[in-house]
The first five atom37 places (N, CA, C, CB, O) and aatype in JSON, in Angstrom:
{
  "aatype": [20, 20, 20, 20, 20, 20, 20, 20, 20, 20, 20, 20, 20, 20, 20, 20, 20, 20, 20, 20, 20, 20, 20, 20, 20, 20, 20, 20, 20, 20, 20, 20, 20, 20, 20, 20, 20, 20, 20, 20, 20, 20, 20, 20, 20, 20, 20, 20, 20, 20, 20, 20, 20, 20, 20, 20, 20, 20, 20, 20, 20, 20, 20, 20, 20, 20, 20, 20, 20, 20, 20, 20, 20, 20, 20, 20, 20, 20, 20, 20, 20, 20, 20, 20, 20, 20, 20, 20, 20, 20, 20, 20, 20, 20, 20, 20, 20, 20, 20, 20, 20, 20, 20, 20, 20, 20, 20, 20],
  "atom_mask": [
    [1, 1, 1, 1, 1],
    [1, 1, 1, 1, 1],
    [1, 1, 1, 1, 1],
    [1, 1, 1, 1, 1],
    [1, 1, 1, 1, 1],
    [1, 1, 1, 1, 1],
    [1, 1, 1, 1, 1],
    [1, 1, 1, 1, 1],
    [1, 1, 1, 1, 1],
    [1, 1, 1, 1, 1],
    [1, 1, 1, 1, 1],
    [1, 1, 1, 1, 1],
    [1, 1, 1, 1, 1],
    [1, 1, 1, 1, 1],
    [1, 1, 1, 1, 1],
    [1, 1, 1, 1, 1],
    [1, 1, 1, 1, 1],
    [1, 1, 1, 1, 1],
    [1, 1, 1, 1, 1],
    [1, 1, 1, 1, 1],
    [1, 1, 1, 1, 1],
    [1, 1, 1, 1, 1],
    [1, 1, 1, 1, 1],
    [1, 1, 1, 1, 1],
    [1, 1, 1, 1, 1],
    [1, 1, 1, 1, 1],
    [1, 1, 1, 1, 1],
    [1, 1, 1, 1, 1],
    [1, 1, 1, 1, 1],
    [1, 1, 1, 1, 1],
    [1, 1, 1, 1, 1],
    [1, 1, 1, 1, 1],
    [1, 1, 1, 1, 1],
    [1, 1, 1, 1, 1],
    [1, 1, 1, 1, 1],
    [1, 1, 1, 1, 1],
    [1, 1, 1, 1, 1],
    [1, 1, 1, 1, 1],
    [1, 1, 1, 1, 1],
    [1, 1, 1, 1, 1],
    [1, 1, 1, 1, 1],
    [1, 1, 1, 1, 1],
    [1, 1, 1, 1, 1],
    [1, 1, 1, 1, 1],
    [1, 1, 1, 1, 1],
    [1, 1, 1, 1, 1],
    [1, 1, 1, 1, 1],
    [1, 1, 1, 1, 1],
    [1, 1, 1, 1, 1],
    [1, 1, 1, 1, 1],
    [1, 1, 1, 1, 1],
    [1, 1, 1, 1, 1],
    [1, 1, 1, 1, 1],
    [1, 1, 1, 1, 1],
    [1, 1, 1, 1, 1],
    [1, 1, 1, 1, 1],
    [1, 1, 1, 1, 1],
    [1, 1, 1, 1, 1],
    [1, 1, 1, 1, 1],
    [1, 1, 1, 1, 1],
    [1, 1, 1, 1, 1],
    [1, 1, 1, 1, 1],
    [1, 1, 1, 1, 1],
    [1, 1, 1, 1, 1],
    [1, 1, 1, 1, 1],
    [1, 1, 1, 1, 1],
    [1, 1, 1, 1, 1],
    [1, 1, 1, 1, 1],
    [1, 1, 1, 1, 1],
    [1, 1, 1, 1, 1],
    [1, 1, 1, 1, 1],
    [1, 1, 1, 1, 1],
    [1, 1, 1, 1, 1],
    [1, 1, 1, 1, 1],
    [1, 1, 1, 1, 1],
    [1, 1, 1, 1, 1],
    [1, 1, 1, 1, 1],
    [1, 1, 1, 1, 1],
    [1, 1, 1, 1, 1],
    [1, 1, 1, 1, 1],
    [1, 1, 1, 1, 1],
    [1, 1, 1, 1, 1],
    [1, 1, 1, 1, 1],
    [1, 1, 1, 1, 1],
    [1, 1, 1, 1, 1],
    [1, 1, 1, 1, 1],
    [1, 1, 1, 1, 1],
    [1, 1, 1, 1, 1],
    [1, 1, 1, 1, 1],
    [1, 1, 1, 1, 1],
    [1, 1, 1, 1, 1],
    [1, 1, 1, 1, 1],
    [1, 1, 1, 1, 1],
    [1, 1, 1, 1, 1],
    [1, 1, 1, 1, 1],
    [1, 1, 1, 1, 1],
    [1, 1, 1, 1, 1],
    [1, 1, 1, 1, 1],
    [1, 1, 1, 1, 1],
    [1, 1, 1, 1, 1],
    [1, 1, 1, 1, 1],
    [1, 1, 1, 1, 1],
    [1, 1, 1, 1, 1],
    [1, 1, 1, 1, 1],
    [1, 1, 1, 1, 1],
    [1, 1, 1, 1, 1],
    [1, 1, 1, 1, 1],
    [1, 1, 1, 1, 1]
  ],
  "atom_positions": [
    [[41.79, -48.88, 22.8], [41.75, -50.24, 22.27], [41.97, -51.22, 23.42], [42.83, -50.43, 21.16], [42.66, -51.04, 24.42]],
    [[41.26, -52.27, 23.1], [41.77, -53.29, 24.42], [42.42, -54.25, 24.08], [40.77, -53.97, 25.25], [42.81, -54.39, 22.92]],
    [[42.71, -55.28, 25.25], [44.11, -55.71, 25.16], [43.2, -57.56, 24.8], [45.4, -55.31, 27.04], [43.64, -58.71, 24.82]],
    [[42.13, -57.09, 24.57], [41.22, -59.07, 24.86], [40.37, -58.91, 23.92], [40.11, -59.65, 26.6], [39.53, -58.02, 23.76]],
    [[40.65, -59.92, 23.24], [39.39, -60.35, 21.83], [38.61, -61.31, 22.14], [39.98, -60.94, 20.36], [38.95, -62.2, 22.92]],
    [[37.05, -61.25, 21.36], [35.82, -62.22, 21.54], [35.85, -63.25, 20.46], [34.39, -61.43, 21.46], [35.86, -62.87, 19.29]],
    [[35.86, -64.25, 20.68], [35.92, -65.17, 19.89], [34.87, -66.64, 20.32], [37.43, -65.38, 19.82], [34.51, -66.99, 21.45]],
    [[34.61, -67.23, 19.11], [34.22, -68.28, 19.53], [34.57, -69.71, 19.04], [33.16, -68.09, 19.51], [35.01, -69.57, 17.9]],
    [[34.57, -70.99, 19.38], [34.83, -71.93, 19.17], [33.81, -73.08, 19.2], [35.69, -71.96, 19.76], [33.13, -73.48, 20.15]],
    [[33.89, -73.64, 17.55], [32.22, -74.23, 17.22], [33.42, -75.78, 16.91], [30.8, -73.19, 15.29], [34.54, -75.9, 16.41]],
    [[32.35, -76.76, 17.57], [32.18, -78.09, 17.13], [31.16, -79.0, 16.77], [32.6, -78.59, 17.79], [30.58, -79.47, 17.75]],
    [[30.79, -79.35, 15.78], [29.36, -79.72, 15.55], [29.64, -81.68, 15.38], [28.63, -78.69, 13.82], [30.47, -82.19, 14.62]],
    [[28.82, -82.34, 16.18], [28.41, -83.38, 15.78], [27.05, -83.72, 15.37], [28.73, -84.0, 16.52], [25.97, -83.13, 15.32]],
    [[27.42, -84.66, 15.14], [25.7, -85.37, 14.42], [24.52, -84.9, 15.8], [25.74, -87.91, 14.22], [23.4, -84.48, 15.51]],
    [[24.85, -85.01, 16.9], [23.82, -85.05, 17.35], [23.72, -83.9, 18.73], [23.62, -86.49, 17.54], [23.13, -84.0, 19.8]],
    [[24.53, -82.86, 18.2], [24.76, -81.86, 19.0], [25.86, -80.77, 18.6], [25.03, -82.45, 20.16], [26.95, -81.17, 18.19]],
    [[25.59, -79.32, 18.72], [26.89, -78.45, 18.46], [26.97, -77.79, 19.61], [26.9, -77.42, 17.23], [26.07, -77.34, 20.31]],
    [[28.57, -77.77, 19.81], [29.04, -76.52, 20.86], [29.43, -75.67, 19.85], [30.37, -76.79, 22.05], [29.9, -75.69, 18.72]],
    [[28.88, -74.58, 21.04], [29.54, -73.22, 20.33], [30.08, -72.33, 22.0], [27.94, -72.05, 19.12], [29.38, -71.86, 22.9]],
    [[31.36, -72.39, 21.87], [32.25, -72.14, 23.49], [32.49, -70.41, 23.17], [34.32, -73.33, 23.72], [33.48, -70.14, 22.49]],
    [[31.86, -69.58, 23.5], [32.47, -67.8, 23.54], [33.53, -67.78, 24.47], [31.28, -66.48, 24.15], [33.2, -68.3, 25.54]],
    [[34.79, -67.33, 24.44], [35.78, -67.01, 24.79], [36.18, -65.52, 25.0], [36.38, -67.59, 24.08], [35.42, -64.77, 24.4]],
    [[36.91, -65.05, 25.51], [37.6, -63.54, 25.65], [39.16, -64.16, 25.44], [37.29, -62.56, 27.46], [39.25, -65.34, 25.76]],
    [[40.06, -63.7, 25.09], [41.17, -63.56, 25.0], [42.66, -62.9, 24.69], [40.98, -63.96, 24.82], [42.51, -62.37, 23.58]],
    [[43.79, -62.72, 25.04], [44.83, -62.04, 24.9], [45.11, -61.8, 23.63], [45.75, -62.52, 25.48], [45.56, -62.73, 22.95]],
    [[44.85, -60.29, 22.95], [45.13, -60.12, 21.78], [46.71, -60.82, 21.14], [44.98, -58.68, 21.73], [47.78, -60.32, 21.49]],
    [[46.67, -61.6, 20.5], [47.78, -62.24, 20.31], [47.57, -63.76, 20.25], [48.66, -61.84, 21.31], [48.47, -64.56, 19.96]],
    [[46.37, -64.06, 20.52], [46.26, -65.62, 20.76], [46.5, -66.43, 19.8], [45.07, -66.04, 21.15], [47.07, -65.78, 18.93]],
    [[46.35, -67.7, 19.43], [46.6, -68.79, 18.77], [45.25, -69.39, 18.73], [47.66, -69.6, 19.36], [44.37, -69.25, 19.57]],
    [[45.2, -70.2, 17.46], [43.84, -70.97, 17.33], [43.9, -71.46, 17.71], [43.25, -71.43, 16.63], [42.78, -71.67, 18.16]],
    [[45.36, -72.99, 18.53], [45.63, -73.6, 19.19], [45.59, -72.84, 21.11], [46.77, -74.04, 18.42], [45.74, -73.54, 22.11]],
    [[45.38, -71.45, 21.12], [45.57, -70.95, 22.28], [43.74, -71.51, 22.95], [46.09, -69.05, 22.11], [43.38, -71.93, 24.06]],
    [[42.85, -71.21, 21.44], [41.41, -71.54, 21.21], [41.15, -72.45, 22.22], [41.06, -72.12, 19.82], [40.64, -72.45, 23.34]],
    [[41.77, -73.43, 21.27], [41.24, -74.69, 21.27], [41.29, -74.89, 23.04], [42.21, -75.83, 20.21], [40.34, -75.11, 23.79]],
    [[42.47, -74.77, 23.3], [42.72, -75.19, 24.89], [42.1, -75.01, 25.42], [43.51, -74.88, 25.63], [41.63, -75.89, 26.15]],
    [[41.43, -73.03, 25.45], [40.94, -72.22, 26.4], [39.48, -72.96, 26.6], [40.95, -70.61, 25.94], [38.89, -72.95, 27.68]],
    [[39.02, -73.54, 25.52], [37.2, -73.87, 25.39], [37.12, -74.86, 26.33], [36.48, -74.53, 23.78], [36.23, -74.9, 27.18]],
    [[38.26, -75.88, 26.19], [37.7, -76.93, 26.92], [37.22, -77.93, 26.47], [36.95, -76.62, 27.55], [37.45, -78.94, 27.13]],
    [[36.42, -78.08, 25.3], [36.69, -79.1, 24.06], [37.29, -80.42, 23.48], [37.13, -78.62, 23.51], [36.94, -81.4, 22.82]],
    [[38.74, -79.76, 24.29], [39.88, -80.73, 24.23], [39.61, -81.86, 24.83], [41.06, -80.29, 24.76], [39.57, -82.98, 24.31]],
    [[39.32, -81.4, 26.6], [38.68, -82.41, 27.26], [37.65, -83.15, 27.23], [38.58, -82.17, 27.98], [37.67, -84.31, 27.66]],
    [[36.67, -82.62, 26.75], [35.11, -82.8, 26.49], [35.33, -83.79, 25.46], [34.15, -81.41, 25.97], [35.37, -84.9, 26.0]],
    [[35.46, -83.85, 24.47], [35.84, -84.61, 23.43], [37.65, -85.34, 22.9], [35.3, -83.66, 22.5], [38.45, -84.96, 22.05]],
    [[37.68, -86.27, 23.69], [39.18, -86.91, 22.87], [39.2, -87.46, 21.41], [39.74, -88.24, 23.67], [40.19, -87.9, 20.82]],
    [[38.72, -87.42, 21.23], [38.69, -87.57, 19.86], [38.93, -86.52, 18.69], [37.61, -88.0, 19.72], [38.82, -86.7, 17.47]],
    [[39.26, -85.49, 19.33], [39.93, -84.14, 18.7], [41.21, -84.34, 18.72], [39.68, -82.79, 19.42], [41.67, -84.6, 19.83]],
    [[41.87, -84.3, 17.94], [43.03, -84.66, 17.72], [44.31, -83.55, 17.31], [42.77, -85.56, 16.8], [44.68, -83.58, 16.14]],
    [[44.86, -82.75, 18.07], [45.7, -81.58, 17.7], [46.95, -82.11, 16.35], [46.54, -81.03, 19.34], [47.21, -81.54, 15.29]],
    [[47.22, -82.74, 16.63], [48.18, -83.33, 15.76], [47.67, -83.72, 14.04], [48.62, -84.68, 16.58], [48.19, -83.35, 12.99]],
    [[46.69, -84.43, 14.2], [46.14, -84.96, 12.49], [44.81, -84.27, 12.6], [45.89, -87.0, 12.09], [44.22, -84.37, 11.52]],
    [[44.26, -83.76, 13.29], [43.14, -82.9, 13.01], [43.1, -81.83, 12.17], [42.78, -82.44, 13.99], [44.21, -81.48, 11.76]],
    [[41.72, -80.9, 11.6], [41.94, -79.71, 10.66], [40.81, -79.35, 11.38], [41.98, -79.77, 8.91], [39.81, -79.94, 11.81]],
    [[41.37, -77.85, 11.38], [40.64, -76.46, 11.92], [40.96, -75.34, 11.49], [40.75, -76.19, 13.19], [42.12, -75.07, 11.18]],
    [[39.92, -74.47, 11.39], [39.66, -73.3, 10.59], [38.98, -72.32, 11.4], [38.88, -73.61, 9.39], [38.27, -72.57, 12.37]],
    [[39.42, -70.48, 10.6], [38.66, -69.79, 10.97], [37.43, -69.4, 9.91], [39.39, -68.87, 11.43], [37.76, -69.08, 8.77]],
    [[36.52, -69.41, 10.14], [35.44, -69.67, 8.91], [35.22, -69.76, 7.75], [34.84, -69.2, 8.81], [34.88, -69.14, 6.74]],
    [[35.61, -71.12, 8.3], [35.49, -72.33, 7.22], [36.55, -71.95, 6.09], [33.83, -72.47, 6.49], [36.36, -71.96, 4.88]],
    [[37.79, -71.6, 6.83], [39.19, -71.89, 5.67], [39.97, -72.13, 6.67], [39.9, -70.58, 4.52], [40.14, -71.38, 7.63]],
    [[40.61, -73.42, 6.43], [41.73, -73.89, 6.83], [42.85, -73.1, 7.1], [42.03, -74.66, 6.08], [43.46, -72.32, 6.37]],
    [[43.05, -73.48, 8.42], [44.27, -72.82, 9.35], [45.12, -73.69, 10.1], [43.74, -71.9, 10.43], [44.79, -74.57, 10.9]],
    [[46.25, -73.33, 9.74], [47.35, -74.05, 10.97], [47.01, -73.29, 12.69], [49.42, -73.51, 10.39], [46.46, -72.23, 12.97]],
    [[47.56, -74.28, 13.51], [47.46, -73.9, 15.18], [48.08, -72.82, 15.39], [48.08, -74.88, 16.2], [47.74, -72.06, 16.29]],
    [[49.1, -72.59, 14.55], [49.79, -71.13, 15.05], [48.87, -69.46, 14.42], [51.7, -71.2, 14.22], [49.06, -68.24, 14.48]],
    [[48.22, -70.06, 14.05], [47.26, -68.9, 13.21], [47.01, -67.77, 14.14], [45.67, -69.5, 12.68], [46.15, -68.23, 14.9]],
    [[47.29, -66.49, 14.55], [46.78, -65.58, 14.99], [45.44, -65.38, 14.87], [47.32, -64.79, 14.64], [44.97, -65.5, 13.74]],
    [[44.43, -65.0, 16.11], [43.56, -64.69, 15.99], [42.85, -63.53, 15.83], [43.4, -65.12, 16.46], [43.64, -62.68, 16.24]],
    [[41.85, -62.97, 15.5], [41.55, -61.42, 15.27], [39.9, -61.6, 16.09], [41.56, -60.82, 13.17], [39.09, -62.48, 16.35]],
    [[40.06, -60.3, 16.25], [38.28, -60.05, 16.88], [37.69, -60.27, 16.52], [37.56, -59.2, 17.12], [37.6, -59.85, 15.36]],
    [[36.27, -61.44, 17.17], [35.39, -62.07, 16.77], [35.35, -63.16, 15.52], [34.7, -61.2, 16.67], [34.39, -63.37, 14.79]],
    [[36.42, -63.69, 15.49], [36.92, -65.01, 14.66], [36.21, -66.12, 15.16], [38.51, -65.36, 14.8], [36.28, -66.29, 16.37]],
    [[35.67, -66.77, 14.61], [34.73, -68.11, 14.78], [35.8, -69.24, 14.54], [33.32, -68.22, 13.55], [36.14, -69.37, 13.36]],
    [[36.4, -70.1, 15.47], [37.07, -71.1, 15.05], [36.43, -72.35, 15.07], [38.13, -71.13, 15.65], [35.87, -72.78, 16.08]],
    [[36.49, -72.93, 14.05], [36.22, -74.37, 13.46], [36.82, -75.78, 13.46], [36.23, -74.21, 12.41], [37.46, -76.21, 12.5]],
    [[36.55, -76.61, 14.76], [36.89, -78.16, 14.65], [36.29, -79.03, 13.66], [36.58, -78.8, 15.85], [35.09, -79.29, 13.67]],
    [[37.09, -79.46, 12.83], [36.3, -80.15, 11.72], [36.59, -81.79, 12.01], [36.86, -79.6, 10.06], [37.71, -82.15, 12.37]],
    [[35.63, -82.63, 11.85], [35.57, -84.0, 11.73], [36.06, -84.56, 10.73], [34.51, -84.39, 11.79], [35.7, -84.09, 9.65]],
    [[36.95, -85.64, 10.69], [36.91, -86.29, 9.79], [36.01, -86.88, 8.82], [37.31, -86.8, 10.13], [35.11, -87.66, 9.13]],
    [[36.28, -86.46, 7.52], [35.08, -87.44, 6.24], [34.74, -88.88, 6.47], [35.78, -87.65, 4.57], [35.51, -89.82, 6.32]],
    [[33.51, -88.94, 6.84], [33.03, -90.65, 6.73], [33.59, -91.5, 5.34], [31.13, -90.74, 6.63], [34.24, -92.53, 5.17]],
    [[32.81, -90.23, 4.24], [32.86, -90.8, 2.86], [33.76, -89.99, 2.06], [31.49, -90.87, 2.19], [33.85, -88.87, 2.56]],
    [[34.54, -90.15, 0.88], [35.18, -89.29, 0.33], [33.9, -88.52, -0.87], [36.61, -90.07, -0.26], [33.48, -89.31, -1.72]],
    [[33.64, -87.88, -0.89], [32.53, -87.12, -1.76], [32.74, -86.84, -3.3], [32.31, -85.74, -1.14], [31.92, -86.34, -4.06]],
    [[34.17, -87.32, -3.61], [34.09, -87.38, -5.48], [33.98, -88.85, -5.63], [35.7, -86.73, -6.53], [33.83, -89.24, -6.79]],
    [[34.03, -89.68, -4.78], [33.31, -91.4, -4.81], [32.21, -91.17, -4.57], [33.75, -92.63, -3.76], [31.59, -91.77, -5.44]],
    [[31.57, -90.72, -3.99], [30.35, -90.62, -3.71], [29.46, -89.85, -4.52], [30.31, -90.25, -2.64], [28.25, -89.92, -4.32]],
    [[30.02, -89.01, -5.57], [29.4, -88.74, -6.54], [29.84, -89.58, -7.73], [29.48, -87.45, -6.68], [29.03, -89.81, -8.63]],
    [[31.08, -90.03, -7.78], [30.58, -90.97, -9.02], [29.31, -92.18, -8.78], [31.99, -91.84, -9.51], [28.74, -92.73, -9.73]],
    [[29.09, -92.38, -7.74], [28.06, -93.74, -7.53], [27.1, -93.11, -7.98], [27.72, -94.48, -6.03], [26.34, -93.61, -8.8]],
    [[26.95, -91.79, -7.5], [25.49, -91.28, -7.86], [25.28, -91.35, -9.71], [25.34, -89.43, -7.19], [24.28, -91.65, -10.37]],
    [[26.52, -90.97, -10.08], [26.43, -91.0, -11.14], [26.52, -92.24, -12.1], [27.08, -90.23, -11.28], [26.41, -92.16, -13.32]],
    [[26.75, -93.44, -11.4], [26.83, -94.62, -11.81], [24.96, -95.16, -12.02], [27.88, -95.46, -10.62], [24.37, -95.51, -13.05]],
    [[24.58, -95.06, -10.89], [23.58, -95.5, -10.51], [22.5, -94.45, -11.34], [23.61, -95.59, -8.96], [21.46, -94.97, -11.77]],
    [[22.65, -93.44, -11.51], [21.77, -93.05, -12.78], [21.34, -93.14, -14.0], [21.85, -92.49, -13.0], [20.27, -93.0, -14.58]],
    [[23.15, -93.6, -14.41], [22.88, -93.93, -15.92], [22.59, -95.73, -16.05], [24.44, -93.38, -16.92], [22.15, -96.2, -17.11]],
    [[22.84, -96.47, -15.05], [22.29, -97.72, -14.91], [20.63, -97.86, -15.01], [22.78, -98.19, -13.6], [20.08, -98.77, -15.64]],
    [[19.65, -96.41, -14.03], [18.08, -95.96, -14.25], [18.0, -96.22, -15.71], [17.67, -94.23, -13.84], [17.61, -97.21, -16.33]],
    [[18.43, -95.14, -16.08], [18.22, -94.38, -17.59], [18.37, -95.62, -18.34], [19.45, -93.04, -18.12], [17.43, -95.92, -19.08]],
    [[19.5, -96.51, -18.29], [19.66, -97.41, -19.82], [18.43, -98.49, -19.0], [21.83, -98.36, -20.39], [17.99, -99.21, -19.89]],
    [[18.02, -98.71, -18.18], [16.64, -99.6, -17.55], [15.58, -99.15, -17.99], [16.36, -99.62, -16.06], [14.66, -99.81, -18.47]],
    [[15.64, -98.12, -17.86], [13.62, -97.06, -18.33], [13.77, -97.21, -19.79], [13.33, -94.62, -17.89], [12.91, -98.01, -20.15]],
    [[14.41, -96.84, -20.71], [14.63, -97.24, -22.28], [14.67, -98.6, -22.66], [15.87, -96.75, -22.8], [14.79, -99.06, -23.8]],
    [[14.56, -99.23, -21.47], [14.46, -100.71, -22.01], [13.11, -101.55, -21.64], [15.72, -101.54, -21.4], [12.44, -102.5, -22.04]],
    [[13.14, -100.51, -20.55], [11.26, -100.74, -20.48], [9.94, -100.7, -21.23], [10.81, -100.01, -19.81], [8.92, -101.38, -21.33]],
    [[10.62, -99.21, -21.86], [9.52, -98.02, -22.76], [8.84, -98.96, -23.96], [10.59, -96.41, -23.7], [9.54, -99.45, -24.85]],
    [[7.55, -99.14, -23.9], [6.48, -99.76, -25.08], [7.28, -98.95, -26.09], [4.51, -99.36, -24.98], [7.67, -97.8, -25.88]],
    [[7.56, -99.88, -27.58], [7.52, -99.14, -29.09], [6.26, -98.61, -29.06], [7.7, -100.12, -30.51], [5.23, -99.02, -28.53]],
    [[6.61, -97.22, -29.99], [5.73, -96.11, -30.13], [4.54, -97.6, -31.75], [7.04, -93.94, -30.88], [4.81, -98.68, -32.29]],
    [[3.58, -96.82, -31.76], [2.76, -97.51, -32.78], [2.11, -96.78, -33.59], [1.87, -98.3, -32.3], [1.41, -97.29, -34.46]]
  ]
}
């Protein structure tokens, strides 16, 4: 058995994704991750403190142990909150609907 695990570390923006492969000391930290990629620097706007990161795609604290070939995940903050953003959708439909019934020719 060896003593170094493969891992990788994905950040996706709008207009580009890293994906950083790593080797590391069995024993590492997702926070050990984050450091090793380089990321940190590359992007300040990562934020260790109020940020959320995961190993695919479930939420993990920094102290999280890592295991072989774990994909770790920098997640961005929500632009929009998405149960507002589905009620609009759903606002704005039934606003269509009671418009087209008020359009519709009586039948003859």
């Amino acid at each position: 058995m060896t003593d170094m695990i493969e891992i990788e570390v994905v950040y996706a923006r709008r207009e580009r994704q890293d994906v950083i492969p790593l080797r590391l000391p069995v024993g590492s930290t997702v926070e050990d991750a984050l450091a090793a990629s380089g990321l940190l620097e590359r992007y300040p706007e990562i934020d260790l403190a109020r940020g959320k990161f995961g190993i695919y795609g479930k939420i993990c604290r920094l102290d999280a142990v890592l295991r072989d070939h774990d994909r770790v995940e920098i997640y961005r903050p929500l632009i929009a909150d998405p149960k507002e953003v589905r009620k609009q959708r759903a606002a704005e439909g039934k606003a269509l609907k009671k418009g087209a019934g008020a359009l519709a020719a009586p039948a003859e």
